[in-house]
C-alpha positions as CSV (number, residue, x, y, z in Angstrom):
1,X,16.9,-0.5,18.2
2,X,15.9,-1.1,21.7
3,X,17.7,-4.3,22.1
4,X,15.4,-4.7,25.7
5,X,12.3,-5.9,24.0
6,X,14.5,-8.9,22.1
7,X,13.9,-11.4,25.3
8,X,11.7,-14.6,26.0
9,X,8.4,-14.5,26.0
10,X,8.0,-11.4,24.2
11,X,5.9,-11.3,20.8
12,X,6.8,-10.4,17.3
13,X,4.8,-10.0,14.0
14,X,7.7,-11.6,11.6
15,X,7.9,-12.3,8.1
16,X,9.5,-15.6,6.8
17,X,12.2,-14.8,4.7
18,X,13.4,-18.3,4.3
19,X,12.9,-22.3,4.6
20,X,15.4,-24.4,4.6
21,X,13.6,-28.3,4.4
22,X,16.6,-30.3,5.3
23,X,16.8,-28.2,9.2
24,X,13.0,-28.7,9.2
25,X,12.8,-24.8,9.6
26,X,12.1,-21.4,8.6
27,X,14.2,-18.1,9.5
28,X,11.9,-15.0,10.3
29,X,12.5,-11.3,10.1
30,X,10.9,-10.0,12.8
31,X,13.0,-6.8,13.7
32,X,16.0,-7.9,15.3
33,X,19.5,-7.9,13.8
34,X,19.1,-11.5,13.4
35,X,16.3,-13.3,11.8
36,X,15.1,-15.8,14.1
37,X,15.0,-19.5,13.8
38,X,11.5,-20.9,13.6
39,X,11.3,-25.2,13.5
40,X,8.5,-25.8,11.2
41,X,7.2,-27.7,14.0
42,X,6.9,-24.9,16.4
43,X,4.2,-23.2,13.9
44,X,1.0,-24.2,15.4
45,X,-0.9,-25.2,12.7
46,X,1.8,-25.4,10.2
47,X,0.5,-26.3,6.3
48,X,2.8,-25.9,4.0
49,X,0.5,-24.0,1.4
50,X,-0.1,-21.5,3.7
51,X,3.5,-20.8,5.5
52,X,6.1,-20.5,2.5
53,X,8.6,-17.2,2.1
54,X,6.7,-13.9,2.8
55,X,3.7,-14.9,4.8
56,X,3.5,-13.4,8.1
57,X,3.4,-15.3,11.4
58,X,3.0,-14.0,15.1
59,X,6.5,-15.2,17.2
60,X,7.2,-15.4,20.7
61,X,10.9,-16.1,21.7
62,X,11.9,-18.9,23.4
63,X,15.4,-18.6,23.1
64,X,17.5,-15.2,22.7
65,X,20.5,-14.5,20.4
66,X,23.3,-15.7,21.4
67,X,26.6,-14.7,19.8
68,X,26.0,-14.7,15.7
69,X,22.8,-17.2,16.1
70,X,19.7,-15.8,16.1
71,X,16.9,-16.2,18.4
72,X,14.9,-19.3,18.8
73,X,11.5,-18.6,18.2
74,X,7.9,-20.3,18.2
75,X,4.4,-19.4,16.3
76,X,1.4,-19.6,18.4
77,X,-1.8,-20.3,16.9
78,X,-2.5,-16.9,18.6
79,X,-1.7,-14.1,20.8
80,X,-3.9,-13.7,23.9
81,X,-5.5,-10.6,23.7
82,X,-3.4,-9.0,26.5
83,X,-0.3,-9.8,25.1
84,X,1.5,-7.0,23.2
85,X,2.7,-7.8,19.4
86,X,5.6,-5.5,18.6
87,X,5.6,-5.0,14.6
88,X,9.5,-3.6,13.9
89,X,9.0,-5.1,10.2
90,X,6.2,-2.5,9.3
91,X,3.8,-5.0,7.6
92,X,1.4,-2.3,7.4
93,X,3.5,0.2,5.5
94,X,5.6,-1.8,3.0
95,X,5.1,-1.1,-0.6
96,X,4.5,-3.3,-2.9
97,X,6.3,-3.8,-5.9
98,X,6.9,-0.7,-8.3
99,X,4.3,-3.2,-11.0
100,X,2.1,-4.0,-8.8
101,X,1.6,0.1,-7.4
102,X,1.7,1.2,-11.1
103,X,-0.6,-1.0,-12.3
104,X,-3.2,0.1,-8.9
105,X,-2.8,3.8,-10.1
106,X,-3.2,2.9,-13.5
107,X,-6.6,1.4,-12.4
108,X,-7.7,4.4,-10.1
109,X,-7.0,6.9,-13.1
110,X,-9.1,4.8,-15.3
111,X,-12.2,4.7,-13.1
112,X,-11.3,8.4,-12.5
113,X,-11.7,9.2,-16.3
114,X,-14.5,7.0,-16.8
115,X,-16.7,8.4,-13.6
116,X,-16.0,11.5,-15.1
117,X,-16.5,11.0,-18.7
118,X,-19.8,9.5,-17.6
119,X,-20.9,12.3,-15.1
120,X,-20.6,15.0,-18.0
């Protein structure tokens, strides 16, 4: 990976993978070979409904990796729309679960067979 793009101020679509209540703080896959540290209190707009593990959040690092610590990051309320969001955690092209894409194919073949039961 290119280790160049890891550095303050760049942006990051990231997942949270993890909160941890007593550090007041989530830690966030967003492509690095660390998951970053995000203080609940740097997500703008935090609710807790809303950010729990597996929601995605745009990040912008404040801090870089340092030895075996992750980076420090941040969640703006937005990105500006000049600013460039890498996404290294493929958001877009993650499977679901094996249920959940058998059950979506078993739903496509039945309104296959009954469009075609009903065409004929």
């Amino acid at each position: 990976m290119n280790q160049s793009i890891f550095r303050v101020g760049s942006y990051f679509t990231a997942r949270i993978t993890r909160i941890e209540p007593p550090l007041e703080a989530a830690f966030v896959d967003y492509g690095a070979e660390r998951h970053g540290f995000l203080p609940l209190s740097d997500i703008n707009g935090y609710d807790k409904s809303l950010h729990k593990e597996g929601s995605i959040v745009i990040v912008c690092i404040s801090k870089e990796e340092n030895g075996q610590k992750g980076a420090l990051v941040f969640s703006p309320l937005n990105a500006d729309s000049n600013v460039v969001v890498h996404d290294l955690i493929g958001i877009n092209t993650k499977s679901s679960s094996p249920i959940v894409l058998f059950a979506l194919c078993s739903i496509a073949i039945v309104i296959i067979a009954i469009v075609v039961v009903t065409s004929t």
